[in-house]
C-alpha positions, -999 to +999 in steps of 0.1 A: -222+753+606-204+761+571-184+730+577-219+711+579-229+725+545-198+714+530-200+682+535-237+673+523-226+680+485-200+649+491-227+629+509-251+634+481-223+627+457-217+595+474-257+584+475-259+594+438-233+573+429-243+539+451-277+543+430-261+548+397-239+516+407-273+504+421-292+511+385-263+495+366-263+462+381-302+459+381-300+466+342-276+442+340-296+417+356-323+424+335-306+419+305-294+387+315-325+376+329-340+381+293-310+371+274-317+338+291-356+342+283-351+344+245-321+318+247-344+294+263-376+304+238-351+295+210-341+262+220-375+256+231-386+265+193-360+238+182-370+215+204-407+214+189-392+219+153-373+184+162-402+171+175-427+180+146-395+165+119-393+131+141-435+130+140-431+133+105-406+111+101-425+082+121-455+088+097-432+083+064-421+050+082-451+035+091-465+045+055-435+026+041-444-008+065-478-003+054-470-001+018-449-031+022-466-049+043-498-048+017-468-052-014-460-090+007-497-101+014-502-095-021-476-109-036-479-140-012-513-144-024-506-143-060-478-172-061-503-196-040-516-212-069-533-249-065-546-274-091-587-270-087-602-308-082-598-337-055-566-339-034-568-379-016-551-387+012-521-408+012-507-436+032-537-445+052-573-460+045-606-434+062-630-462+074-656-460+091-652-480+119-632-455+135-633-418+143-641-402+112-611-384+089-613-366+055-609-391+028-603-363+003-610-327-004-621-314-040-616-273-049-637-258-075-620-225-091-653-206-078-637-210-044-658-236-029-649-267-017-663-298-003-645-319+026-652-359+021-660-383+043-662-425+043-702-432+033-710-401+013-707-373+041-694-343+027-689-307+041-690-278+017-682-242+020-655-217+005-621-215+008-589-188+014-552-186+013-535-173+043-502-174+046-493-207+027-522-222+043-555-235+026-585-222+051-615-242+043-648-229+063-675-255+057-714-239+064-734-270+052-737-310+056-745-335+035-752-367+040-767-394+016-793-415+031-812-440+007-802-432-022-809-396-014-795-369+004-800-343+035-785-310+036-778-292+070-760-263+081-726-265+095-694-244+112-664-261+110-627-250+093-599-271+080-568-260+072-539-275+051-506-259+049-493-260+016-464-281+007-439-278-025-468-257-038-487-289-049-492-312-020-519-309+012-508-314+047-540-317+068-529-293+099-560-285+122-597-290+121-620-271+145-638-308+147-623-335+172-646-360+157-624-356+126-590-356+133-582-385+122-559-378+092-550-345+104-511-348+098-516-368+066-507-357+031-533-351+002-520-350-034-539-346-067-558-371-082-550-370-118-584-376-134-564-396-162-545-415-139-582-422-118-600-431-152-574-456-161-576-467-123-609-473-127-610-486-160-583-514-146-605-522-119-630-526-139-612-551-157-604-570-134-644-577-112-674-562-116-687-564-079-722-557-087-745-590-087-754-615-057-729-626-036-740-659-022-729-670+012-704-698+010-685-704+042-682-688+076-650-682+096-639-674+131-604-665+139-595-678+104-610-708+106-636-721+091-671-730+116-702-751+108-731-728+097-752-745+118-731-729+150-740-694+131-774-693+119-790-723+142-818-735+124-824-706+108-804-723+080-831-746+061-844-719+055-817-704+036-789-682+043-796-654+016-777-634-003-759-601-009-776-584-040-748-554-050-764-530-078-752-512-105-765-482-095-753-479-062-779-498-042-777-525-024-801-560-006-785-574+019-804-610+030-774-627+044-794-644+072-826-621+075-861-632+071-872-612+036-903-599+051-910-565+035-908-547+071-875-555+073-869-537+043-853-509+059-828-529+077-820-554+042-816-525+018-795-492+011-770-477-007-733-485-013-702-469-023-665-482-029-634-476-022-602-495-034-613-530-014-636-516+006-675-514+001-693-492+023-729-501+030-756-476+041-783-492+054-819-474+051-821-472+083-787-458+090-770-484+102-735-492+082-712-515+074-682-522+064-672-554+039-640-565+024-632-574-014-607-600-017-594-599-049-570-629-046-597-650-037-626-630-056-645-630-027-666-607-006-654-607+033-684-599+050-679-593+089-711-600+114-712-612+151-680-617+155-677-645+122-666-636+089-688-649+060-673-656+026-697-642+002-690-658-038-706-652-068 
């Protein structure tokens, strides 16, 4: 029995112990476990520090593109600089016979424009500069008819690109009826150069007056008028009456009846050799001034009729 009682003290020691080990290596756990907690709360507090300096960072950047990106467009903008007036097109000749092109383009420094056509068609609108391109956007119509005009509203846009900061290059038009000289070049008509142009021509025929019919030709050679106006001929052949103020009687084998007036008079225009005619009624054509021969060439029905003064 005493021998009993001596040995719970050592039992007891022994227990106390194990749970003093026991409590030791719990609190060291602990302190690991939040020695890990705050290690990772720290590096979780530089983590969003890094993220907040790269968000930053990105919003300095794209500031900076902005602000250069408004610093080009600007300064692209203010080196376009074009002569305001009428840019022609070069190298080719815009008739009407085939599908319609811009013969030239005028700019007024109000930033409007007008887009011109063969026969007195214009387009007119406003204009901007993109990129070294010329956007024209056209809202209205004109057309002359009879010595007036009629105005109706358009949409169309033509753009040039700019070239060697003078020059035109006609590069797309939102109309496929006028593509024809899309490609072509337009430079500046100097208004000196085009008044002593004119001025030459002028010199050298005045093509208003009557043009009387002198021969006909087919193929180049010349046909009995008989075989083109039947007897219609004793009655006369008529004339070509070409006015100095742009209009126009054409009686080259008509009767002169005054309801055929709208199909024997309009309005004119020219063009280097060409003459445009715009009937009253519409209708065009297209004659030829031969200067060699100081003649008119006037196409109809397949023959060519010499017209002469």
């Amino acid at each position: 029995m005493e021998q009993k009682k001596s040995k719970a003290p050592i039992i007891l020691s022994i227990f106390l112990v194990i749970a003093i080990i026991a409590i030791c290596v719990m609190a060291y756990f602990i302190y690991t476990l939040s020695s890990d907690k705050k290690s990772a709360e720290d590096e979780a507090k530089k983590l969003n520090q890094e993220i907040l300096n790269l968000e930053n960072m990105t919003n300095d950047l794209q500031e900076q593109i902005n602000s250069t990106s408004n610093t080009v467009s600007t300064s692209t903008n203010e080196t376009i600089t074009l002569k305001a007036g009428t840019y022609v097109v070069q190298g080719i000749n815009v008739t009407p016979d085939e599908n319609y092109g811009i013969e030239s383009i005028t700019l007024s420094a109000d930033g409007s424009f007008s887009a011109n056509l063969p026969l007195g068609t214009s387009y007119i609108g406003t204009y901007t500069f993109e990129n070294n391109t010329l956007i024209c956007t056209a809202t209205q119509e004109t057309n002359l008819e009879g010595g007036g005009s009629s105005n109706t509203s358009a949409n169309l846009t033509f753009e040039f690109t700019i070239v060697d900061s003078e020059d035109l290059r006609f590069s797309r038009t939102s109309s496929s009826d006028l593509n024809t000289t899309v490609g072509m070049i337009y430079k500046f008509e100097d208004e000196e150069n085009e008044s002593s142009s004119s001025n030459t021509s002028s010199n050298v025929v005045d093509i208003s007056g009557s043009w009387n019919f002198e021969k006909g030709l087919l193929n180049g050679q010349e046909v009995d008028s008989r075989d083109i106006f039947g007897s219609s001929i004793e009655n006369g052949i008529g004339s070509l009456t070409l006015n100095q103020d742009g209009s126009f009687s054409d009686l080259i084998g008509t009767v002169t009846s005054s309801e055929f007036d709208n199909q024997t008079s309009g309005t004119y225009t020219v063009n280097g050799s060409t003459i445009n005619l715009v009937y009253s009624n519409n209708q065009t054509k297209t004659l030829t001034y031969n200067s060699s021969e100081n003649c008119i060439e006037y196409p109809a029905g397949g023959y060519t009729y010499i017209l002469k003064k």
